[in-house]
Legacy VTK file of the C-alpha trace (Angstrom):
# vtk DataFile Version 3.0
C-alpha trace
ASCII
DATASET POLYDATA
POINTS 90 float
0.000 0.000 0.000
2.526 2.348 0.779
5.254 3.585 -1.789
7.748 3.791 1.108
9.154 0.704 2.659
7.943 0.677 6.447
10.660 -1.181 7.636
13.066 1.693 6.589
10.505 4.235 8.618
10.559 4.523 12.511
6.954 2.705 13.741
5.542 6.637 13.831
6.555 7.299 10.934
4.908 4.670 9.398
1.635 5.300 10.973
1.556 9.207 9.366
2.052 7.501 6.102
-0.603 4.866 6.319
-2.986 7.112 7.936
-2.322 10.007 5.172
-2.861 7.191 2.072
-5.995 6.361 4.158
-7.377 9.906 4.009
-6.390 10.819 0.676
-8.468 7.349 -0.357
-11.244 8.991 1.202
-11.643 6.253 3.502
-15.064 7.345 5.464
-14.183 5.725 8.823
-11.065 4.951 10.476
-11.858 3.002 13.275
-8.926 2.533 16.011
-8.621 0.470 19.467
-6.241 1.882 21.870
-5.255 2.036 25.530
-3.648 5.149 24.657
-6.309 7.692 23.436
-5.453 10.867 24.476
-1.929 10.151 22.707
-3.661 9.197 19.996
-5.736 11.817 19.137
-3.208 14.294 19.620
-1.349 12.344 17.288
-4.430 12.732 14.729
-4.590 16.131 15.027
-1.017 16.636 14.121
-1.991 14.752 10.864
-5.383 16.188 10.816
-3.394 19.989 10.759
-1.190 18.928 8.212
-1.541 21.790 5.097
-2.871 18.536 2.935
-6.005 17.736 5.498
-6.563 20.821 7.053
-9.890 21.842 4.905
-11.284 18.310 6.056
-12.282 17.651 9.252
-11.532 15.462 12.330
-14.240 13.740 14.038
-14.379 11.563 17.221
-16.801 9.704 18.659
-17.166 8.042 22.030
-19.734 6.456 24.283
-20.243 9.403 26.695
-19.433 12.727 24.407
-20.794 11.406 21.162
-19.528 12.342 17.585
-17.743 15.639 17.816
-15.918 18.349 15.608
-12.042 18.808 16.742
-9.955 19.787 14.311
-10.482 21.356 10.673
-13.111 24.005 9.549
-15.973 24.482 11.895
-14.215 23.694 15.044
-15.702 25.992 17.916
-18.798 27.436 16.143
-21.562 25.239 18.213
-19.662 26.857 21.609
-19.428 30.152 20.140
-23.125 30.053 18.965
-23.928 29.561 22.723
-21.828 31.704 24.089
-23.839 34.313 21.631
-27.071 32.626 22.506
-26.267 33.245 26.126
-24.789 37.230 25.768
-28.361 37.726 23.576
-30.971 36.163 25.904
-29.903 38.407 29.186
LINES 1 91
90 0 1 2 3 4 5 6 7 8 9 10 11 12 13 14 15 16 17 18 19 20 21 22 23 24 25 26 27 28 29 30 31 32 33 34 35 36 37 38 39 40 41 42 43 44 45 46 47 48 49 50 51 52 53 54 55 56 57 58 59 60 61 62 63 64 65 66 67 68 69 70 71 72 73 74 75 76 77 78 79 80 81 82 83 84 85 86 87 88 89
C-alpha cells in the first residue's frame, strides 16, 4: 500500500504515512482500538493539521461525548453560537 518501505521508517513514521494514504483514499471511517487515546488523538490532530487535510475535518466519537468536531473548519462554532445565545438572551 505504501510507496515507502515501512521497515526503513521509525513505527511513527509509518503510521503518518498509512494514515495520510488512508485519508487521501477517502476512507469514510477509520476506526482505532487503543489504551492510549489521548496520545492518539493528539497524534491525529497533528496529521489532521497537516496543510494537505486541514480543509477536512476530524471527528471523534465516544460512548459518553458522542460524535464531535475537533480539528479542521468548523471547530468551535456550536460553543461560540452559545456563548452568543447566552450574551443575547440576558
Amino acid at each position: 500500500m505504501t510507496a515507502t518501505p515501512t521497515f526503513e521508517l521509525p513505527a511513527t513514521e509509518a503510521l503518518i504515512v498509512s494514515l495520510d494514504e488512508y485519508i487521501r483514499a477517502r476512507y469514510g471511517l477509520l476506526a482505532v482500538q487503543t489504551f492510549e487515546e489521548e496520545r492518539f488523538v493528539r497524534f491525529m490532530r497533528g496529521v489532521a493539521d497537516h496543510e494537505r487535510h486541514r480543509a477536512k475535518g476530524l471527528y471523534l466519537w465516544s460512548r459518553t461525548r458522542g460524535l464531535r468536531l475537533v480539528a479542521g473548519p468548523g471547530v468551535g462554532t456550536e460553543a461560540r453560537r452559545f456563548q452568543i445565545a447566552r450574551t443575547h438572551c440576558r
